[in-house]
PDB file of N, CA, C and O in Angstrom, chain B, residues numbered from 101:
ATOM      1  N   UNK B 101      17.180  24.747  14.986  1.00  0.00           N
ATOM      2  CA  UNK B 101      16.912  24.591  13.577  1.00  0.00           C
ATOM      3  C   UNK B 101      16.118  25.785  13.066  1.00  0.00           C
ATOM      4  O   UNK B 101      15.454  26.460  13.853  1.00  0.00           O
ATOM      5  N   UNK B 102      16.168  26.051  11.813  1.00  0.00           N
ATOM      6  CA  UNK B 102      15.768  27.409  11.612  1.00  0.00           C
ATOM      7  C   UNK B 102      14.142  26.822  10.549  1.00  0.00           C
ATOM      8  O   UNK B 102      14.061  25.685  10.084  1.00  0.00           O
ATOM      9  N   UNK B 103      13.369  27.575  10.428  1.00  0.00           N
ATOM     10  CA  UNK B 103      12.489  27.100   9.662  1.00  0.00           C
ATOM     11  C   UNK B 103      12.349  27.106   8.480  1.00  0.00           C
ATOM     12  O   UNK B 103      11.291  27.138   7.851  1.00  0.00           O
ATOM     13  N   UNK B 104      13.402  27.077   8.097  1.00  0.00           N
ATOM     14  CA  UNK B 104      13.459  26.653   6.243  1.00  0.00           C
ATOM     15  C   UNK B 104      13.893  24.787   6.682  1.00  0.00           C
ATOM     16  O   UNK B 104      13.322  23.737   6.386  1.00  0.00           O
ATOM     17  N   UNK B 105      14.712  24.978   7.213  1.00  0.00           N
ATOM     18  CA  UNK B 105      15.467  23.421   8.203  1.00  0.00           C
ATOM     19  C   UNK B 105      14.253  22.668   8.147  1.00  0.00           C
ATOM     20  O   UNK B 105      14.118  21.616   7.522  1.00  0.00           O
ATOM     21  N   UNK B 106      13.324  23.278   8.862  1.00  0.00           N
ATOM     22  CA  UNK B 106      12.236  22.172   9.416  1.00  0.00           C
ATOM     23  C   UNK B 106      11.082  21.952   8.351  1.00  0.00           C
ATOM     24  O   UNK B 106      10.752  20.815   8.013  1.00  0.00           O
ATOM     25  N   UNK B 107      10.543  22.981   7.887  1.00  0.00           N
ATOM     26  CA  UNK B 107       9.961  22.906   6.829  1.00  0.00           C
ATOM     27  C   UNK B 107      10.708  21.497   5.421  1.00  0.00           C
ATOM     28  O   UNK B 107      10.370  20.412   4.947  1.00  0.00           O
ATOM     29  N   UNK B 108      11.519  22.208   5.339  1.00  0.00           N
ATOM     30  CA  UNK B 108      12.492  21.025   4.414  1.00  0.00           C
ATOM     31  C   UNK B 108      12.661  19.486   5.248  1.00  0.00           C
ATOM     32  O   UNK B 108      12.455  18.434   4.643  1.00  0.00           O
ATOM     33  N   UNK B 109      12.974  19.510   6.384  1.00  0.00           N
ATOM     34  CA  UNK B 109      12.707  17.705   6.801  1.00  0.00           C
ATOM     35  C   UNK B 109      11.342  17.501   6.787  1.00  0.00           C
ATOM     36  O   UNK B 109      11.097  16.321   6.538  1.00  0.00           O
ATOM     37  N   UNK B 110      10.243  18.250   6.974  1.00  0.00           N
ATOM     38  CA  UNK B 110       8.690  17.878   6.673  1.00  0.00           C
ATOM     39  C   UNK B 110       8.588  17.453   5.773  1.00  0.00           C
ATOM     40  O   UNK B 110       8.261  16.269   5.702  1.00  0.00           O
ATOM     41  N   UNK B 111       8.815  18.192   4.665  1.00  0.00           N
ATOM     42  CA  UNK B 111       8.786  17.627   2.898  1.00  0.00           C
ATOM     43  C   UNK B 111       9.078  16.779   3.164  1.00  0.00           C
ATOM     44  O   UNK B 111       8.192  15.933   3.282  1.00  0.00           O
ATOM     45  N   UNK B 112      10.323  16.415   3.417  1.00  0.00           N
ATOM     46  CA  UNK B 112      10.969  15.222   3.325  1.00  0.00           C
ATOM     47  C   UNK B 112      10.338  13.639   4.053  1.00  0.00           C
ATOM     48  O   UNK B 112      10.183  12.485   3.652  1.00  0.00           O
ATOM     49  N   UNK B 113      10.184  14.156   4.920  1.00  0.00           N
ATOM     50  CA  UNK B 113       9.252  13.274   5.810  1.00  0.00           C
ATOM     51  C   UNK B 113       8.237  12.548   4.600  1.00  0.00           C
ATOM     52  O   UNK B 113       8.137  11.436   4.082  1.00  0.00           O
ATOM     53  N   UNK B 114       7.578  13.844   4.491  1.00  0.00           N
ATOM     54  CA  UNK B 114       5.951  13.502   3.923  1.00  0.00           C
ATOM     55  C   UNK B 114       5.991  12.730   2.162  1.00  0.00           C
ATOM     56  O   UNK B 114       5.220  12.020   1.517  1.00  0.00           O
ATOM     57  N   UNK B 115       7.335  13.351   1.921  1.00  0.00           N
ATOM     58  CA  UNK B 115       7.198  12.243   0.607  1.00  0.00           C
ATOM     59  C   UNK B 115       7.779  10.442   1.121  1.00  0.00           C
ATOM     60  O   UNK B 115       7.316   9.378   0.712  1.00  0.00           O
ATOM     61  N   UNK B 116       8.884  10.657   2.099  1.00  0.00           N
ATOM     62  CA  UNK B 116       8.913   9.213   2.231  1.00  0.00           C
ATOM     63  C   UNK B 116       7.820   8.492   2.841  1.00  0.00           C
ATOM     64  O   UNK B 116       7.723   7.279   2.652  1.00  0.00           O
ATOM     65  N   UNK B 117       6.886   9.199   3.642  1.00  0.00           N
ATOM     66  CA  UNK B 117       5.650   8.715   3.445  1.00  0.00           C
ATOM     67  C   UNK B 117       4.743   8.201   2.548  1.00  0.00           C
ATOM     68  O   UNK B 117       4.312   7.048   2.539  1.00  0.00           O
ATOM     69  N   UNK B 118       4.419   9.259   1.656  1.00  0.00           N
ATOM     70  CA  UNK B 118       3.916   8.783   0.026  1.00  0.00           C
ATOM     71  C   UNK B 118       4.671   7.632  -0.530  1.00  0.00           C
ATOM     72  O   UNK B 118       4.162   6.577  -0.911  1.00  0.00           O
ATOM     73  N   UNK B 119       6.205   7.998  -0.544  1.00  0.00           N
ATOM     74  CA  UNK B 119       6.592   6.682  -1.301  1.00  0.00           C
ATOM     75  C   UNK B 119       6.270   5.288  -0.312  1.00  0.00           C
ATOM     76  O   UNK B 119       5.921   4.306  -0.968  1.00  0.00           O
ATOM     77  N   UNK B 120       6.315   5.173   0.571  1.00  0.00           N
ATOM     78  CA  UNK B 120       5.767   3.782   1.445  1.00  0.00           C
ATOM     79  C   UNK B 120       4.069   3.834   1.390  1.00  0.00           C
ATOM     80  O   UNK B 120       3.503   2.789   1.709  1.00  0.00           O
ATOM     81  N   UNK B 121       3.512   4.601   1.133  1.00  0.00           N
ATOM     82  CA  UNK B 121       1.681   4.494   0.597  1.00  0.00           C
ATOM     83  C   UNK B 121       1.494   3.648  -0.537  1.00  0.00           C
ATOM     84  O   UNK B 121       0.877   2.613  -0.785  1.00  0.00           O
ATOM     85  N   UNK B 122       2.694   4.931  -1.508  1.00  0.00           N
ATOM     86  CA  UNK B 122       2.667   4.259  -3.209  1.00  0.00           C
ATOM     87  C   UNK B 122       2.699   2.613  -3.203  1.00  0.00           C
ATOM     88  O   UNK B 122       1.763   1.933  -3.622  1.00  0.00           O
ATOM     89  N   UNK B 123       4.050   2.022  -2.606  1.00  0.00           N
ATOM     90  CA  UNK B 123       4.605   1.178  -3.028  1.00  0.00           C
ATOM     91  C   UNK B 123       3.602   0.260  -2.376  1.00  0.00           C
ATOM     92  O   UNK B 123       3.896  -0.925  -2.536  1.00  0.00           O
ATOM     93  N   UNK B 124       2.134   0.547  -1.455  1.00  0.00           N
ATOM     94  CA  UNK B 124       1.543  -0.561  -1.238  1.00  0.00           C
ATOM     95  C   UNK B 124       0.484  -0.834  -2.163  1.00  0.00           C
ATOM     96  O   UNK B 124      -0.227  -1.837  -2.096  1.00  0.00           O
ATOM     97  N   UNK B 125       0.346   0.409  -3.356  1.00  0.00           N
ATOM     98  CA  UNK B 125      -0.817   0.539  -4.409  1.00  0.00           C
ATOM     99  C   UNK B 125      -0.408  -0.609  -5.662  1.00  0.00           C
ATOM    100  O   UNK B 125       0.713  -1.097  -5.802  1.00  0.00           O
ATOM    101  N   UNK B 126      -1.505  -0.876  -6.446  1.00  0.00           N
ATOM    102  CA  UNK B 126      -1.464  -1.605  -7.264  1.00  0.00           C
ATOM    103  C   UNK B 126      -0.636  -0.583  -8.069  1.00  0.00           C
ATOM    104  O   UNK B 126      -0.716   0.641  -7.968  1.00  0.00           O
ATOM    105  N   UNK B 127       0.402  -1.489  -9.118  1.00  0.00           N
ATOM    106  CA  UNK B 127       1.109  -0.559 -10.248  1.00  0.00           C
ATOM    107  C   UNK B 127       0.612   0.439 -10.979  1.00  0.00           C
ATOM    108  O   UNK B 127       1.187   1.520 -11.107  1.00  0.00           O
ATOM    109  N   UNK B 128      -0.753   0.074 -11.634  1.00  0.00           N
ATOM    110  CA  UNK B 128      -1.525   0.571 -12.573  1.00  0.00           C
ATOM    111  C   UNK B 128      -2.082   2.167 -12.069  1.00  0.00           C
ATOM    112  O   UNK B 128      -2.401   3.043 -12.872  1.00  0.00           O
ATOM    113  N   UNK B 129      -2.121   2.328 -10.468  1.00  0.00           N
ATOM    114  CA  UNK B 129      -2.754   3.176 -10.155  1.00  0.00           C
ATOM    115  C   UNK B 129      -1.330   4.364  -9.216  1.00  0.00           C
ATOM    116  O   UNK B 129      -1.258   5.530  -8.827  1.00  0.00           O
ATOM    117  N   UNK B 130      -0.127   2.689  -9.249  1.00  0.00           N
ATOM    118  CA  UNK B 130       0.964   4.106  -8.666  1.00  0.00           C
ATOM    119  C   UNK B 130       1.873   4.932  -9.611  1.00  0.00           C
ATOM    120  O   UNK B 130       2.521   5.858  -9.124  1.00  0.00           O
ATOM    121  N   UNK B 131       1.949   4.682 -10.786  1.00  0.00           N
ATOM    122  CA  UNK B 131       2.130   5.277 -11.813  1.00  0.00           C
ATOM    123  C   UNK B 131       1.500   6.570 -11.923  1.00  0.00           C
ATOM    124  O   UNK B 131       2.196   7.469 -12.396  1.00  0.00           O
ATOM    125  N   UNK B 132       0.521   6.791 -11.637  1.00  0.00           N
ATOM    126  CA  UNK B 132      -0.058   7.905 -11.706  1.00  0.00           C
ATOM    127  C   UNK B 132       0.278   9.279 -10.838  1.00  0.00           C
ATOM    128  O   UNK B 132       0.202  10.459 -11.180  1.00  0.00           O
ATOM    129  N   UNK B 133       0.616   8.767  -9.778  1.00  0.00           N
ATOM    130  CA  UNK B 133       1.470   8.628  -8.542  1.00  0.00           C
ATOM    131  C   UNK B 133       0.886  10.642  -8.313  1.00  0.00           C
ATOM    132  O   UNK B 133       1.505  11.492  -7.673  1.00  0.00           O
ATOM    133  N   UNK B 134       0.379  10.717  -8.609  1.00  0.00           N
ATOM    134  CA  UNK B 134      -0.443  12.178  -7.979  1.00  0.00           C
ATOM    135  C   UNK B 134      -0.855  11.796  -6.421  1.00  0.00           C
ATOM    136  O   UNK B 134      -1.445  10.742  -6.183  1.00  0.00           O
ATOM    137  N   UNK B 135      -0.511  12.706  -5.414  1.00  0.00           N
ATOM    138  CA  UNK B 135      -0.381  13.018  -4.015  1.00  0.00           C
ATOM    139  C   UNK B 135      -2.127  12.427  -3.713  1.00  0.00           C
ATOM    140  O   UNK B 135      -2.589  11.402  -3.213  1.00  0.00           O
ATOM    141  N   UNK B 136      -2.520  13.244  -4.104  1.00  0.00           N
ATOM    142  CA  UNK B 136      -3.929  13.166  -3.377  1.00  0.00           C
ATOM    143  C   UNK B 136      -4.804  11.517  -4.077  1.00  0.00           C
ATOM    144  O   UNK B 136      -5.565  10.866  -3.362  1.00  0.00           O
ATOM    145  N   UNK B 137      -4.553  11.206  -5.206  1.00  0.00           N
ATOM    146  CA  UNK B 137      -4.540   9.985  -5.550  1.00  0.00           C
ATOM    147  C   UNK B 137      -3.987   9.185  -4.809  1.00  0.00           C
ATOM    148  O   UNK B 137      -4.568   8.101  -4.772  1.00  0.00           O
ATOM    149  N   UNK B 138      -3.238   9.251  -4.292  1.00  0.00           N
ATOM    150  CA  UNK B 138      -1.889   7.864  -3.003  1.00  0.00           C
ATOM    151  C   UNK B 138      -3.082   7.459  -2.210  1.00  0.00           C
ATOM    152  O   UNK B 138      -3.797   6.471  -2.047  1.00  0.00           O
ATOM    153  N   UNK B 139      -2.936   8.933  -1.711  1.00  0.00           N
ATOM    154  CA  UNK B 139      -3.797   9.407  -0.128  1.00  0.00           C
ATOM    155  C   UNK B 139      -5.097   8.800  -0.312  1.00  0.00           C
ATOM    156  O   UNK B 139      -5.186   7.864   0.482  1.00  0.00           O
ATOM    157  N   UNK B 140      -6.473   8.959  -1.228  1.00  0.00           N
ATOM    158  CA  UNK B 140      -7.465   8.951  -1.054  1.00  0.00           C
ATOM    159  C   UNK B 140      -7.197   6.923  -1.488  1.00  0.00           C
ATOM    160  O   UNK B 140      -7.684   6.060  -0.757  1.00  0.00           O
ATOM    161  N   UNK B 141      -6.501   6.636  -2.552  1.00  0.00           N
ATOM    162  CA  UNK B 141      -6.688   5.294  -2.898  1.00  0.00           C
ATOM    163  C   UNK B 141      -6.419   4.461  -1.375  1.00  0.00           C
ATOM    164  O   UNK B 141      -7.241   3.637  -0.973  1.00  0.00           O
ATOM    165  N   UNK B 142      -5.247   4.773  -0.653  1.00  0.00           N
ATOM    166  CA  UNK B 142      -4.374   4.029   0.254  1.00  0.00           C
ATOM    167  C   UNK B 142      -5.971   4.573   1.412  1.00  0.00           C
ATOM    168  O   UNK B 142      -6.299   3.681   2.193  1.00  0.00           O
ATOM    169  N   UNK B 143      -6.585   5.506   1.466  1.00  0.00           N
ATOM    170  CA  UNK B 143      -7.226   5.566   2.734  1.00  0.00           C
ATOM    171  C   UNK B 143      -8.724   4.785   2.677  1.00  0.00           C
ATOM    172  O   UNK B 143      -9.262   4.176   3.602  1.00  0.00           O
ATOM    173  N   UNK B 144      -9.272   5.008   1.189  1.00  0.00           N
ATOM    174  CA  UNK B 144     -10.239   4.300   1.137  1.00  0.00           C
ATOM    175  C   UNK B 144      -9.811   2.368   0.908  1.00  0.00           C
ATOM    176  O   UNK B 144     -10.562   1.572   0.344  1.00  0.00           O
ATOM    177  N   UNK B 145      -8.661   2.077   1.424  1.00  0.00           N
ATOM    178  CA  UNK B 145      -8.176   0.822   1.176  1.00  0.00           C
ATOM    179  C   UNK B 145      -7.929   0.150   2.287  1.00  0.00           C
ATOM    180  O   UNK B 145      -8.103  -1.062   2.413  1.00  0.00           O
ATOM    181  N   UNK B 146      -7.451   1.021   3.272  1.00  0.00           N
ATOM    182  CA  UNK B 146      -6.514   0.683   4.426  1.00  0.00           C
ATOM    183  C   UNK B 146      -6.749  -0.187   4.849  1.00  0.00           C
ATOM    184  O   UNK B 146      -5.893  -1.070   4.794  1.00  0.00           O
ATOM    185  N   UNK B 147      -8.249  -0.521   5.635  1.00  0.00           N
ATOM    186  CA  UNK B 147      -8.643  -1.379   6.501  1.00  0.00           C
ATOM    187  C   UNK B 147      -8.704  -2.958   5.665  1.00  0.00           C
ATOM    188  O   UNK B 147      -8.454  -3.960   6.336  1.00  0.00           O
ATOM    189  N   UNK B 148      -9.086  -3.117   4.014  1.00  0.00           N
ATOM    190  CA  UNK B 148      -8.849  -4.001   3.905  1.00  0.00           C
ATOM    191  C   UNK B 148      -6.942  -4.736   3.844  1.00  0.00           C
ATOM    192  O   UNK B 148      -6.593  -5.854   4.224  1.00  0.00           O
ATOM    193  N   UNK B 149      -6.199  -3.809   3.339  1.00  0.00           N
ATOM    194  CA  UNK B 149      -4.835  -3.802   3.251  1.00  0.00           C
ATOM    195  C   UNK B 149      -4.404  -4.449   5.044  1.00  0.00           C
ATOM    196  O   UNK B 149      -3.868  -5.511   5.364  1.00  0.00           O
ATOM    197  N   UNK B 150      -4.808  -3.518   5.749  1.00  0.00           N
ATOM    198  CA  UNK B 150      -4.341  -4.437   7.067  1.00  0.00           C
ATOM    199  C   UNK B 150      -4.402  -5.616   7.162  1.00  0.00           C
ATOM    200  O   UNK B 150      -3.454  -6.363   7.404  1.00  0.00           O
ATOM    201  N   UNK B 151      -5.944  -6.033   6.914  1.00  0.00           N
ATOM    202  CA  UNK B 151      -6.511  -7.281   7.829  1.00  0.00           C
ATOM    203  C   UNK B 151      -5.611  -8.289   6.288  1.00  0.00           C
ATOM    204  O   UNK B 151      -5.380  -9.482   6.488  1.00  0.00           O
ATOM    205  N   UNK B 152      -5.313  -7.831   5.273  1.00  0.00           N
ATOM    206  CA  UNK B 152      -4.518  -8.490   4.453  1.00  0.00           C
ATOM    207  C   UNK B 152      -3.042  -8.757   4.887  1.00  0.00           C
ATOM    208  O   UNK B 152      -2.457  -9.834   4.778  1.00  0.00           O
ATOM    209  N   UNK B 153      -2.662  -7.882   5.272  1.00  0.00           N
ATOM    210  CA  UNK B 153      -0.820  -7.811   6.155  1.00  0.00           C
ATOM    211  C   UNK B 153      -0.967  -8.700   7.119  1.00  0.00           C
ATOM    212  O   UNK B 153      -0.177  -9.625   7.309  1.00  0.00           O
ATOM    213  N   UNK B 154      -2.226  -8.426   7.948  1.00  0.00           N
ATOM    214  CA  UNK B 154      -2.102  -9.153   8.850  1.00  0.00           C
ATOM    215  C   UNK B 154      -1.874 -11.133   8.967  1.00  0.00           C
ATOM    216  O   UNK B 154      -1.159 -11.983   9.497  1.00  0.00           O
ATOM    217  N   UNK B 155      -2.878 -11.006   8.191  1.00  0.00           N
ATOM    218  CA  UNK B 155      -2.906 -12.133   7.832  1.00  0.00           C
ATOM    219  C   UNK B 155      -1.735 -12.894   7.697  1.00  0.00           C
ATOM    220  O   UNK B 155      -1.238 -13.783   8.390  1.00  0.00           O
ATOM    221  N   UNK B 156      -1.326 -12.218   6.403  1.00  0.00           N
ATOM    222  CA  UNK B 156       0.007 -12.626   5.876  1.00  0.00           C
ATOM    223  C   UNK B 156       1.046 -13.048   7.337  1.00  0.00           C
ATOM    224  O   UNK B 156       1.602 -14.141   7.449  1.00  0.00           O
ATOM    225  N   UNK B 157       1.132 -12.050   8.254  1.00  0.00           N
ATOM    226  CA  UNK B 157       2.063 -12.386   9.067  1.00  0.00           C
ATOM    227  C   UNK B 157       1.967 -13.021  10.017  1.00  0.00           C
ATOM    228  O   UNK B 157       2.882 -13.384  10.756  1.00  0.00           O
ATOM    229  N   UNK B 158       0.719 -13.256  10.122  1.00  0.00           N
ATOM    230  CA  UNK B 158       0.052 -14.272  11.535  1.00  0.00           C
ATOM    231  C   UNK B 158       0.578 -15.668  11.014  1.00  0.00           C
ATOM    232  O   UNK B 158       0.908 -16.603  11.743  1.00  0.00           O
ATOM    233  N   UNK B 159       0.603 -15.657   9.686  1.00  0.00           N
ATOM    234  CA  UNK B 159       0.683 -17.581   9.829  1.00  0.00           C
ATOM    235  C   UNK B 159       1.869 -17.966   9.800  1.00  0.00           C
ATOM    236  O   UNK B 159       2.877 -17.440   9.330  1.00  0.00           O
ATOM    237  N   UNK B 160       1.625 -19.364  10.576  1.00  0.00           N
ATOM    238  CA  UNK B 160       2.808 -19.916  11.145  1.00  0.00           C
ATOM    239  C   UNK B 160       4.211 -20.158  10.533  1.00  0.00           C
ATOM    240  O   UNK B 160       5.264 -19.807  11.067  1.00  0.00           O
ATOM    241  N   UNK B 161       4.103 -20.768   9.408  1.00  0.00           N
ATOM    242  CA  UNK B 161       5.206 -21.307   8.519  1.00  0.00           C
ATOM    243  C   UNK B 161       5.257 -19.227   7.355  1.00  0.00           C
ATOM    244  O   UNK B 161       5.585 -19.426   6.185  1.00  0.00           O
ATOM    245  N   UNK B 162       5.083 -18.224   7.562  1.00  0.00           N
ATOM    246  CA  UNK B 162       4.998 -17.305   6.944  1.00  0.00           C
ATOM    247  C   UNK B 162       6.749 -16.719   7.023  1.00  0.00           C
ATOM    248  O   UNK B 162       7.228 -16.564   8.146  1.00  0.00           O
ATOM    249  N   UNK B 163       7.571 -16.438   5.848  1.00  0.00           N
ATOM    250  CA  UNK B 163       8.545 -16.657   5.481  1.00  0.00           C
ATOM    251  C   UNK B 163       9.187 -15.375   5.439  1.00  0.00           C
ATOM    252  O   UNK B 163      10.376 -15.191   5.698  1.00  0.00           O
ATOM    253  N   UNK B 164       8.132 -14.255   5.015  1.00  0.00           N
ATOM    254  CA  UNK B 164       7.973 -12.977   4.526  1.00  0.00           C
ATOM    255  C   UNK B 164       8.925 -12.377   5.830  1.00  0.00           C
ATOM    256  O   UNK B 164       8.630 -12.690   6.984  1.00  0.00           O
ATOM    257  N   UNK B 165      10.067 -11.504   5.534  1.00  0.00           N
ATOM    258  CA  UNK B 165      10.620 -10.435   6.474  1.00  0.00           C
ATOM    259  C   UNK B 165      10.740  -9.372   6.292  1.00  0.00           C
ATOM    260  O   UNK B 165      11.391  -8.774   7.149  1.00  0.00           O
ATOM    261  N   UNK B 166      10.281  -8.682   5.293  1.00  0.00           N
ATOM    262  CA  UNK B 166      10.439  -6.847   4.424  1.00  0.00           C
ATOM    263  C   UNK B 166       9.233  -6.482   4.544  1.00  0.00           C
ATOM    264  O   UNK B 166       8.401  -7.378   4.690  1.00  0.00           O
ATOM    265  N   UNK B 167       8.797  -5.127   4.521  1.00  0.00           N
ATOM    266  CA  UNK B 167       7.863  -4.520   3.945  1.00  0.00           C
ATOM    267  C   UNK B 167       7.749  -4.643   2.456  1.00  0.00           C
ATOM    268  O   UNK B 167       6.539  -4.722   2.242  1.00  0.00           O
ATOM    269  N   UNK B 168       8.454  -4.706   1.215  1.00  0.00           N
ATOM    270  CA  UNK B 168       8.340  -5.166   0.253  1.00  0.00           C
ATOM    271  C   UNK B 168       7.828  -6.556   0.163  1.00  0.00           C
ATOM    272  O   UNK B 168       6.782  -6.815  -0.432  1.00  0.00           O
ATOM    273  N   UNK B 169       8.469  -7.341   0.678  1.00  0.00           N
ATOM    274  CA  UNK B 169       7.763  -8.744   0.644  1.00  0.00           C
ATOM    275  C   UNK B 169       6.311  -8.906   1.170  1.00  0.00           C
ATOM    276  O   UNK B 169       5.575  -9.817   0.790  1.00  0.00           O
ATOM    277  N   UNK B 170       5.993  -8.064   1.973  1.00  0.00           N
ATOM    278  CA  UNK B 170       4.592  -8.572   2.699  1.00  0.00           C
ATOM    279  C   UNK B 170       3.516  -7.487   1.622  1.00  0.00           C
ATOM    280  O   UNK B 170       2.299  -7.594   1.472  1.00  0.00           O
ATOM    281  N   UNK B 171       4.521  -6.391   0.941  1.00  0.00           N
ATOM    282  CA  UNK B 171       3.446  -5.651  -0.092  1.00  0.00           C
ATOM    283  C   UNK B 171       3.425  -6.465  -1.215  1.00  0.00           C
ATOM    284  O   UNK B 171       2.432  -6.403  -1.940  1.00  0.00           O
ATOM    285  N   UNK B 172       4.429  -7.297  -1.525  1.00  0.00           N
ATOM    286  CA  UNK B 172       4.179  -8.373  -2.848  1.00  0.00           C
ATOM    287  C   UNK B 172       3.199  -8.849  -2.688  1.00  0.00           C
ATOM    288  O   UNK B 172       2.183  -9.000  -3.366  1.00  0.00           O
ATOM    289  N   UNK B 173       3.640  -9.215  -1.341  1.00  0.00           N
ATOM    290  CA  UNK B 173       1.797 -11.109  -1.058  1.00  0.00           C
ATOM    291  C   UNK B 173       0.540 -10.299  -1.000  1.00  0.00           C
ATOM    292  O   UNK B 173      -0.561 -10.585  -1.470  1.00  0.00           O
ATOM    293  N   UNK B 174       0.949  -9.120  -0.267  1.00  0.00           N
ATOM    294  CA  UNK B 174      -0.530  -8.103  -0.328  1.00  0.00           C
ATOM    295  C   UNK B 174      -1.336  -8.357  -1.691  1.00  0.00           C
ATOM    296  O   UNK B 174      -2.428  -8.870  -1.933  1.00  0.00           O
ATOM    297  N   UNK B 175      -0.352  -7.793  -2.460  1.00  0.00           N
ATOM    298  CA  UNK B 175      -1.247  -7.481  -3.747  1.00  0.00           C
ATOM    299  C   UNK B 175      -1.309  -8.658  -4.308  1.00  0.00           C
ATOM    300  O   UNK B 175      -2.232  -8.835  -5.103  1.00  0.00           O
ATOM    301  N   UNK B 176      -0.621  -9.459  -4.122  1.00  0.00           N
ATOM    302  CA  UNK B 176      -1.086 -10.520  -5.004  1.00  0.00           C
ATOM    303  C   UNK B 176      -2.545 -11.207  -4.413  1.00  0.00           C
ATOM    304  O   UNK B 176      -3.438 -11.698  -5.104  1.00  0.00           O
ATOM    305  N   UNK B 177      -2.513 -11.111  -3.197  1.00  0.00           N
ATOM    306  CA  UNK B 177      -4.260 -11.558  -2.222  1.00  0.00           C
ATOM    307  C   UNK B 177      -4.899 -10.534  -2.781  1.00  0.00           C
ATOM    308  O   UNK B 177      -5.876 -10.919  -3.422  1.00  0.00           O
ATOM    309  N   UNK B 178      -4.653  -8.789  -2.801  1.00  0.00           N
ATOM    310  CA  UNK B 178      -5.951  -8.460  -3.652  1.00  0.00           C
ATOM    311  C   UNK B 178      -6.534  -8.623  -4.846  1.00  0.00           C
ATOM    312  O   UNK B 178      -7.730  -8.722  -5.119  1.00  0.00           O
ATOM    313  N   UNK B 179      -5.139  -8.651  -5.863  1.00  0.00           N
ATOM    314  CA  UNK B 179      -5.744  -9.327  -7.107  1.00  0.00           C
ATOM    315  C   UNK B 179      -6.712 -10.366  -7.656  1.00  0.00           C
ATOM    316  O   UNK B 179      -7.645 -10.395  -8.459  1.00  0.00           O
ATOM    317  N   UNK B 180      -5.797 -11.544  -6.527  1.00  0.00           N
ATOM    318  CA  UNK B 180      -6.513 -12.654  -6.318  1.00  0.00           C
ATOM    319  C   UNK B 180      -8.175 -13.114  -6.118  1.00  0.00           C
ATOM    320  O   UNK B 180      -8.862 -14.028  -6.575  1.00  0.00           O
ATOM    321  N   UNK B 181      -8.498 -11.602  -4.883  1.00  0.00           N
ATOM    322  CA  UNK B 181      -9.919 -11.458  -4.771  1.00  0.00           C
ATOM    323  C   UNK B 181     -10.666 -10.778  -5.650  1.00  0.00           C
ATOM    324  O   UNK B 181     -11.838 -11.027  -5.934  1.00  0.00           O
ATOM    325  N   UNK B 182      -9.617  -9.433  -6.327  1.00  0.00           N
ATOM    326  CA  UNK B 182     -10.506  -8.964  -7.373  1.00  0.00           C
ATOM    327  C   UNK B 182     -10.785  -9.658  -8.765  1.00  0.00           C
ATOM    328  O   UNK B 182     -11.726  -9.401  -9.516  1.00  0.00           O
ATOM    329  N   UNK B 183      -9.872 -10.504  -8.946  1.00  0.00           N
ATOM    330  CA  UNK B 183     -10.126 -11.381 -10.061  1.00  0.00           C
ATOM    331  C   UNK B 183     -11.262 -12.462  -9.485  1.00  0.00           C
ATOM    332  O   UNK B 183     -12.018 -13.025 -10.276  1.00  0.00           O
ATOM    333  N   UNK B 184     -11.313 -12.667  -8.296  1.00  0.00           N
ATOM    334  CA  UNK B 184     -12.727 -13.660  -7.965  1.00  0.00           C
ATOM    335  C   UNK B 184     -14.020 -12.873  -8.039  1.00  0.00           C
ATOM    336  O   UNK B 184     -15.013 -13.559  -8.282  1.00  0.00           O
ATOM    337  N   UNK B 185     -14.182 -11.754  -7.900  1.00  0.00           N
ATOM    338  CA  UNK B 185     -15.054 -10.643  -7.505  1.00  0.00           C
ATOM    339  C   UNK B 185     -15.767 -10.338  -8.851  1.00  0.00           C
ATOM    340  O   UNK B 185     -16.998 -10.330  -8.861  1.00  0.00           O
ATOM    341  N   UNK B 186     -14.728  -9.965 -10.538  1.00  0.00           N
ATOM    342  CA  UNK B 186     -14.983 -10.220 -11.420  1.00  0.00           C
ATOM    343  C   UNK B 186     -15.606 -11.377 -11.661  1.00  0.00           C
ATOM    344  O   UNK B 186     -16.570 -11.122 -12.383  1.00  0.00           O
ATOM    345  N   UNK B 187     -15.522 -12.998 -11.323  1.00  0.00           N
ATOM    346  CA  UNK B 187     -15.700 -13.415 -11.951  1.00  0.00           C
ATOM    347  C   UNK B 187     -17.535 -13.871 -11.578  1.00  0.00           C
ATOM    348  O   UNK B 187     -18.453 -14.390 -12.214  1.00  0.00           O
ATOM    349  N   UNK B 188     -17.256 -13.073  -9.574  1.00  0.00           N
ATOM    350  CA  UNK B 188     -19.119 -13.332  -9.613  1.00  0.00           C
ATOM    351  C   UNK B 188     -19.515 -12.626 -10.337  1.00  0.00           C
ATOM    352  O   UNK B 188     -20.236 -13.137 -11.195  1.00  0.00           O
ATOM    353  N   UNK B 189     -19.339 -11.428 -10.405  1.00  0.00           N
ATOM    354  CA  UNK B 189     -20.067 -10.656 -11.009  1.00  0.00           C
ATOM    355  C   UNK B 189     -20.688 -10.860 -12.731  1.00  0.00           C
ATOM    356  O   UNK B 189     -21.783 -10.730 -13.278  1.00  0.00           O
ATOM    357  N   UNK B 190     -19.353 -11.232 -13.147  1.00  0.00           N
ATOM    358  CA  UNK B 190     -19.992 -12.406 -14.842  1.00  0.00           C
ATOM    359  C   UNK B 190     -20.802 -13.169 -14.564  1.00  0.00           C
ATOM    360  O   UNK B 190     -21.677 -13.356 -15.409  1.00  0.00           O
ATOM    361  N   UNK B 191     -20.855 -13.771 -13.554  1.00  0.00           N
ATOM    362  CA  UNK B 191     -21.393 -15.406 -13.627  1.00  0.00           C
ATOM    363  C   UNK B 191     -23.185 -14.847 -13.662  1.00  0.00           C
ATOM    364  O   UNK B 191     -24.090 -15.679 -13.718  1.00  0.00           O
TER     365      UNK B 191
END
């Protein structure tokens, strides 16, 4: 392979990367969809995003078979907490 070849499947690589980062971000923030935005949101996130996936797939009766599907329930559990999180914070 010559190195325009390889260089060009890197790109390639590295955005279908981004796009599987993006698509685990909330809408509001993948719209924005700037590289280093993905990166820093998805890295300062990760560890809660796992133990959220995880979850999701540990339980028993759990239905979910896509990566899309388990990023739906994702976000809908973070919302879920950030809308609880708001509401200590009012109280």
């Amino acid at each position: 392979m010559t190195h325009i070849a390889v260089e060009r499947n890197r790109r390639k690589q590295m955005n279908e990367y981004l796009a599987a980062l993006r698509s685990l971000m909330p809408p509001s923030y993948a719209q924005r969809g700037h590289r280093l935005t993905v990166l820093h949101l998805n890295m300062s996130s990760a560890g809660h995003m796992v133990l959220y996936s995880l979850s999701l797939k540990v339980e028993d009766d759990c239905q979910l078979t896509s990566v899309d599907e388990i990023a739906t329930a994702a976000h809908q559990i973070v919302e879920k907490i950030q809308e609880e999180q708001e509401l200590t914070v009012a109280a």
